[in-house]
Every structure is written in C-alpha cells, then in structure tokens.
N, C-alpha and C positions, 0 to 999 in steps of 0.2 A: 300375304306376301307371296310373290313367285318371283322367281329370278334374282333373288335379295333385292328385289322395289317394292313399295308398298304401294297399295291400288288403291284408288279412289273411284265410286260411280259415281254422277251424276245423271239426274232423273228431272225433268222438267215435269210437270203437270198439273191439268186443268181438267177435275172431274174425273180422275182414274183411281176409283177405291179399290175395283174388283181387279182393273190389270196391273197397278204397282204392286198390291203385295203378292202378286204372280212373281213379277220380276224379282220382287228383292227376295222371296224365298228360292227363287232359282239360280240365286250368284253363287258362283264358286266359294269354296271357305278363304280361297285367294284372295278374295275379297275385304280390304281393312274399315273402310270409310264408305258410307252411302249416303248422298246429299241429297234429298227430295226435295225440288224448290215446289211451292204451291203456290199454282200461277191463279190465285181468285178462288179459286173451287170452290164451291157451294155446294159440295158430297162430302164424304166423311175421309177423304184421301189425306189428309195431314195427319189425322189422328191412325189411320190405319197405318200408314205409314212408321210413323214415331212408335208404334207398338211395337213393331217388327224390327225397332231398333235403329230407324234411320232417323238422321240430322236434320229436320225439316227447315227450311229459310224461304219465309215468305216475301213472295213478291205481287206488290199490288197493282204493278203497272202489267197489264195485258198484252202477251204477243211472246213466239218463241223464242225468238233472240233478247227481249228484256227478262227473259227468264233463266236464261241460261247466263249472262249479264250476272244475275245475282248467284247464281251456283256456282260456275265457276270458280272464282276466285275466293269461295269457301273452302274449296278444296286444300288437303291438307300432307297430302301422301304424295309421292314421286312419279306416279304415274295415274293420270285422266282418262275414265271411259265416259262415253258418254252412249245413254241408252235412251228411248221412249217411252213412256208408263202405258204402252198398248201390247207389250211381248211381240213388240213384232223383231225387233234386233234379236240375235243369239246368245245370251249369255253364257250359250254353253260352251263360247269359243272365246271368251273373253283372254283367255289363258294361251292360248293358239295365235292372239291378234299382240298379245305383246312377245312370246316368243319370236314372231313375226320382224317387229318393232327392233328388240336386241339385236338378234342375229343380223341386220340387215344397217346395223349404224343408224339408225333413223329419229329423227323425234316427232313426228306427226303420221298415224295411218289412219286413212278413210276406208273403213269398210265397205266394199264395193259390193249391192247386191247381186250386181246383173256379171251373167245370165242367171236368170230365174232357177232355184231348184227346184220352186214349185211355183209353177205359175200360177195355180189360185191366188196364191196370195197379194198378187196386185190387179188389179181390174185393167181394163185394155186402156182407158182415157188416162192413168196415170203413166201407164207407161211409154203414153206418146210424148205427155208433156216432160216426164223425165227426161227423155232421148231428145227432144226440142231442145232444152236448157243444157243439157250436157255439151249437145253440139253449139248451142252458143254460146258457150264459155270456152270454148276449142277456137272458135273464129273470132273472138274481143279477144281471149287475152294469150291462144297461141298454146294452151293446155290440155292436153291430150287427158284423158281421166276415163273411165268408166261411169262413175255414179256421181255428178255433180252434187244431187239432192241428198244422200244419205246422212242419215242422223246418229250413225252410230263411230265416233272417233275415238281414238287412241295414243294419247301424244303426252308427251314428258311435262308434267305443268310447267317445268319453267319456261316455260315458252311461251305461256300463254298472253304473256306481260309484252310479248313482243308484237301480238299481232293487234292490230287498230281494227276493232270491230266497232261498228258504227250500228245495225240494223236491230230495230226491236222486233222486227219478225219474222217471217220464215226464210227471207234470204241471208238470215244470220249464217244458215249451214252450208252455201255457197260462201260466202262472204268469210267463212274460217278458212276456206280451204284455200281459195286464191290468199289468201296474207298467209299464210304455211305455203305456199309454190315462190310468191314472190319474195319472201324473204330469204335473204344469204347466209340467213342464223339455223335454218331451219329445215332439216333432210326429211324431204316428203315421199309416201309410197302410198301404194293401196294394198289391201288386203282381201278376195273375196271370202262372201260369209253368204250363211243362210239367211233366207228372210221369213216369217213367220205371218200368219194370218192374224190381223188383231184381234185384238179384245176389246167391246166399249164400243163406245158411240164417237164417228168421226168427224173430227173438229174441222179437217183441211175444207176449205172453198177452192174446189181445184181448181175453177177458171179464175178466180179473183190473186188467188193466189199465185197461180200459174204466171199471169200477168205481170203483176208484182215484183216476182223474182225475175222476169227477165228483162223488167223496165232496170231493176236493181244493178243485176248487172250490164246496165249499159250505160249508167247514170257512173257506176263505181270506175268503170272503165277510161271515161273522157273528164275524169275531175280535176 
C-alpha cells in the first residue's frame, strides 16, 4: 500500500523465466498484488513466477493486448501498474508514478520514456518507429503525448471498465491510451521514467509490428 491505495502489478509474458523473477523481486514492498498472465510460454516463466509468489492467469490466445485482456481485469487492488517481464520499465519508480497520479487528480498515467536517460537502451530503428507513431497519433486524433508506445501504465482500476479495448496485440498500448484521453471519465497525464536495457530474447517484429500499429491507429480513428 502507498498513499492508503493498494497496488496491483500486472506482467504479461511469453518466455521470460530469467526477467520476471527480476521484476517481481524488484517491486517495492508497496507492492500488494502481482498478476503474471502467461501468454503460451514454453520456459519455466509460470512456475518461476508463482514461486515468487505471484497470481499467474493463463492465457492461450497469443499477442499483447489478448494478454493483458486476461490480466487486467484480474486485478484486485485500487491502483494498476502495468510492467514488461524484460526489466526494461522502472519499478523502482513505481511509487513516484502514483505519487505523481494523486497529487495531480488523475486516473491514468503513461509513463513516458523519452528523452532517453540512457540511450543504449533503445536501438536507433525503434526509436524512429516510436517518434513515427507518436506523431501519428498527434495528426489522427489531435494528441499531443511524448511516448505513444510505452508499456508501462498507472491508472486507478476503475476505470479500466470504462475504456473499449478492442486489439489482441501490440496496439493494445496505443489503443489504452487514446480511450483514457478520449474519455470525459478519465484525467489523463504522463509521467517520465527511466528505461532500462532488457533481459531475454526479443519478441517485437519491429517492422511487422511497426506497421500494424499504425494501420491500427488509422483503422481506430475513421470507425
């Protein structure tokens, strides 16, 4: 608990044995509830997981937004973080990001990587296609933001009933952010944070993916 709310993480993943139980030994004691959803994994990430004391919920439909789909709304505590099972989010600011959250009346913050504090830790091709996508969610829907892609949120669950998420994959983490800006339920901010070098083998297809997300948001925009 911090701030008298109880915290809930959420942890999607597919095949992070060695970097979940990074993260989950790295959360704050502020920490009440940890959901690992296990999106297929074929490594020992459920089990490694559940040692360390987290809520595992499987899901066997493939992709990030069907994963977060079933963790979600497992959650059980007054307040949603949501992390990547690579260490690359801060947990060491999790505590700083809802301080952030209160003080500021808010119910949804996107933790905004950029600018870089360490630029290694993004390679130069993602961070064209981030700043691509960023600025076309600024020209479709009129949204000024910093980090359209980040995967690391912070928002009061009850809210989460409120936004119509549709995407089983990676433009789910776009696709939260505009339904928290467009909704009149819902005080939206950012937050920057550090970003950390992963752990693990990377799943993204940046051009496949890249694509994707920005067919997504143009498809979400004219429906």
């Amino acid at each position: 608990m911090h701030r008298d709310l109880t915290i809930s993480v959420v942890i999607p993943c597919y095949n992070e044995e060695d970097g979940v139980q990074r993260v989950i030994r790295s959360l704050p004691a502020s920490v009440d509830e940890v959901v690992v959803v296990d999106n297929n994994s074929t490594d020992r990430t459920a089990e490694v997981a559940g040692a360390l004391g987290a809520r595992v919920v499987p899901e066997k439909r493939k992709g990030y937004g069907a994963a977060y789909k079933a963790g979600l709304p497992a959650v059980t505590k007054d307040i949603t973080v949501t992390m990547d099972g690579d260490c690359t989010y801060p947990s060491e600011q999790i505590e700083e990001c809802v301080d952030y959250l209160v003080d500021n009346n808010l119910d949804f913050v996107s933790a905004a990587r950029f600018p870089l504090q360490n630029p290694e830790a993004m390679n130069f091709s993602n961070k064209i296609g981030n700043m691509v996508l960023t600025v076309a969610m600024l020209v479709l829907y009129g949204t000024k933001i910093r980090d359209s892609q980040s995967g690391m949120w912070i928002f009061r669950s009850k809210v989460y009933p409120l936004m119509n998420v549709t995407s089983d994959g990676m433009p789910f983490s776009e696709e939260i952010k505009i339904e928290a800006i467009r909704s009149n339920q819902i005080e939206f901010g950012e937050y920057h944070v550090n970003y950390h070098e992963r752990i693990g083998e990377v799943k993204l297809d940046k051009w496949r993916d890249g694509f994707r997300n920005l067919w997504f948001l143009v498809k979400k925009r004219f429906q």
